[in-house]
Structure formats: C-alpha cells, structure tokens
PyMOL commands that place a pseudoatom at each C-alpha (Angstrom):
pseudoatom trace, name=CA, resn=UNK, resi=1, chain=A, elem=C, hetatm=0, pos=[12.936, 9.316, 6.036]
pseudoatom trace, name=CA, resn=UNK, resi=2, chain=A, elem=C, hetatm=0, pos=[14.972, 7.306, 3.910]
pseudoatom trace, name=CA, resn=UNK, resi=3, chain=A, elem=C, hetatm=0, pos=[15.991, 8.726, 1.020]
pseudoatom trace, name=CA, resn=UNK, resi=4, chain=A, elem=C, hetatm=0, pos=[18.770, 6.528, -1.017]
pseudoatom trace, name=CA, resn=UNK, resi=5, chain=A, elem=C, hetatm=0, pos=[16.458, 4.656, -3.222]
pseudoatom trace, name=CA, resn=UNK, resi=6, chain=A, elem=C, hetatm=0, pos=[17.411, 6.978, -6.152]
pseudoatom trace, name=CA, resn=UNK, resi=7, chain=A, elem=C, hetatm=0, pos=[17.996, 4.374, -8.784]
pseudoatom trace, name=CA, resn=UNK, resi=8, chain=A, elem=C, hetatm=0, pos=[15.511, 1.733, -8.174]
pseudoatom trace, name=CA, resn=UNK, resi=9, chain=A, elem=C, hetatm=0, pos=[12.100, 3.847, -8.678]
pseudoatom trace, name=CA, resn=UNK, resi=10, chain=A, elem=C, hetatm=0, pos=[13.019, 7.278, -8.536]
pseudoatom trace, name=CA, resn=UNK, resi=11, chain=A, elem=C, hetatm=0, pos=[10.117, 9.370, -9.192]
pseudoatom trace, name=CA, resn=UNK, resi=12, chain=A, elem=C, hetatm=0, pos=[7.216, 9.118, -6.206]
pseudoatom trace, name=CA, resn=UNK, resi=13, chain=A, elem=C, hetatm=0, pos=[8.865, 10.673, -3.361]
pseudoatom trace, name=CA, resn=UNK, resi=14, chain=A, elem=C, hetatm=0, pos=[12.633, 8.751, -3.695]
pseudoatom trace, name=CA, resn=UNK, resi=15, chain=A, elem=C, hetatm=0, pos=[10.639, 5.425, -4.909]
pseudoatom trace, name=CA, resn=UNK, resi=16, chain=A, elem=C, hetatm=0, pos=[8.458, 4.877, -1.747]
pseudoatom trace, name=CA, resn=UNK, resi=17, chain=A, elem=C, hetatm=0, pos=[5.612, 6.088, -2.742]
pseudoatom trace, name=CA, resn=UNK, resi=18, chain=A, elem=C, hetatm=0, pos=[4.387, 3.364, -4.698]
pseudoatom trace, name=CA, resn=UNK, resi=19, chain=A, elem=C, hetatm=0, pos=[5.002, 0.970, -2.274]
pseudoatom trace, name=CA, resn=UNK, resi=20, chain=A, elem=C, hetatm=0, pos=[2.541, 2.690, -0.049]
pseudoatom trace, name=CA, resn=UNK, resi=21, chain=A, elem=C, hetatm=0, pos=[0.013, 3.023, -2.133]
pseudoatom trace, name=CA, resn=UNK, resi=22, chain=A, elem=C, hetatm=0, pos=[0.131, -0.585, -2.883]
pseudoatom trace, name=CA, resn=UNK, resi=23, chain=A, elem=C, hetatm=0, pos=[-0.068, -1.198, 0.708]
pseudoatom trace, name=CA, resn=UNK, resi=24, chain=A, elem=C, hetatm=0, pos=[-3.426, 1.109, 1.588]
pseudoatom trace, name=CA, resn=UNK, resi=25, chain=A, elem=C, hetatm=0, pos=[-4.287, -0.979, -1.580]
pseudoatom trace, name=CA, resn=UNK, resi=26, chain=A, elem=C, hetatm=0, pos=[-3.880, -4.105, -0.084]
pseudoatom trace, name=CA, resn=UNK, resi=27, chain=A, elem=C, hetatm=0, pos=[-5.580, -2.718, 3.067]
pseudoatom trace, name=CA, resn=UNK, resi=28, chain=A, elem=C, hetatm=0, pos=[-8.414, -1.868, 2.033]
pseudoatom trace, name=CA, resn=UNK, resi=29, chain=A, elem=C, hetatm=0, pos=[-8.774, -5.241, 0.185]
pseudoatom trace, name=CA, resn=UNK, resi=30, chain=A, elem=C, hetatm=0, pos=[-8.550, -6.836, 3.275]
pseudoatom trace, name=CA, resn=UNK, resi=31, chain=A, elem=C, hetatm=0, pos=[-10.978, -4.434, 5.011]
pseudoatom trace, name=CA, resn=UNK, resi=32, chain=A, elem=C, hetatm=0, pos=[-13.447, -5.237, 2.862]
pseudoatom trace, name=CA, resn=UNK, resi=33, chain=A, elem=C, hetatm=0, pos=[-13.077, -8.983, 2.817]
pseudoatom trace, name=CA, resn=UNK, resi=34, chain=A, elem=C, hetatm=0, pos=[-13.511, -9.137, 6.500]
pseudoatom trace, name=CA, resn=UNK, resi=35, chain=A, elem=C, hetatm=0, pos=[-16.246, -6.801, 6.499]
pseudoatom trace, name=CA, resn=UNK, resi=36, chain=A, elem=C, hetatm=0, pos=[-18.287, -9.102, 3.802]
pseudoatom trace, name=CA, resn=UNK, resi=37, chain=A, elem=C, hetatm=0, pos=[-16.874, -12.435, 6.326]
pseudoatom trace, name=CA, resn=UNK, resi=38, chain=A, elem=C, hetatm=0, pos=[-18.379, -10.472, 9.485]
pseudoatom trace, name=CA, resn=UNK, resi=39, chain=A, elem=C, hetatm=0, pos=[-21.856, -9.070, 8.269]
pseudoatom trace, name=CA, resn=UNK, resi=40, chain=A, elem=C, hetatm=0, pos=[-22.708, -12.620, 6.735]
pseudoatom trace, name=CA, resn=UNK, resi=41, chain=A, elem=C, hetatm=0, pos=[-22.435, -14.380, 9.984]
for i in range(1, 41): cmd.bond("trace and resi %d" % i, "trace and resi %d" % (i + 1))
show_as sticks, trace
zoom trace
C-alpha cells in the first residue's frame, strides 16, 4: 500500500482512509438510487 501521504491527512491509516469511506459512501448512494429507479418500473 501506499504509504507517503503523511502530511496531507495523516491520521486514518496514512490519510486513505477517509477517502474510502467516502467512496462506500457514495456507493451505497448509488445502490440505492438504482434500486428505487428499478423496483418502480
């Protein structure tokens, strides 16, 4: 794994872990939108 990312948010994990979470985030958000798009058809 990368870890160099020491100064820029470096707490989670070397300052990815944020960035991951952010993504399942965004995931999920989708997910659900084309879950709702799907079952109303």
């Amino acid at each position: 794994m990368m870890n160099h990312t020491d100064g820029w948010m470096g707490g989670w994990d070397g300052g990815g872990m944020w960035i991951w979470a952010l993504f399942g985030l965004i995931v999920v958000g989708l997910l659900v939108v084309v879950i709702n798009r799907l079952s109303k058809k």
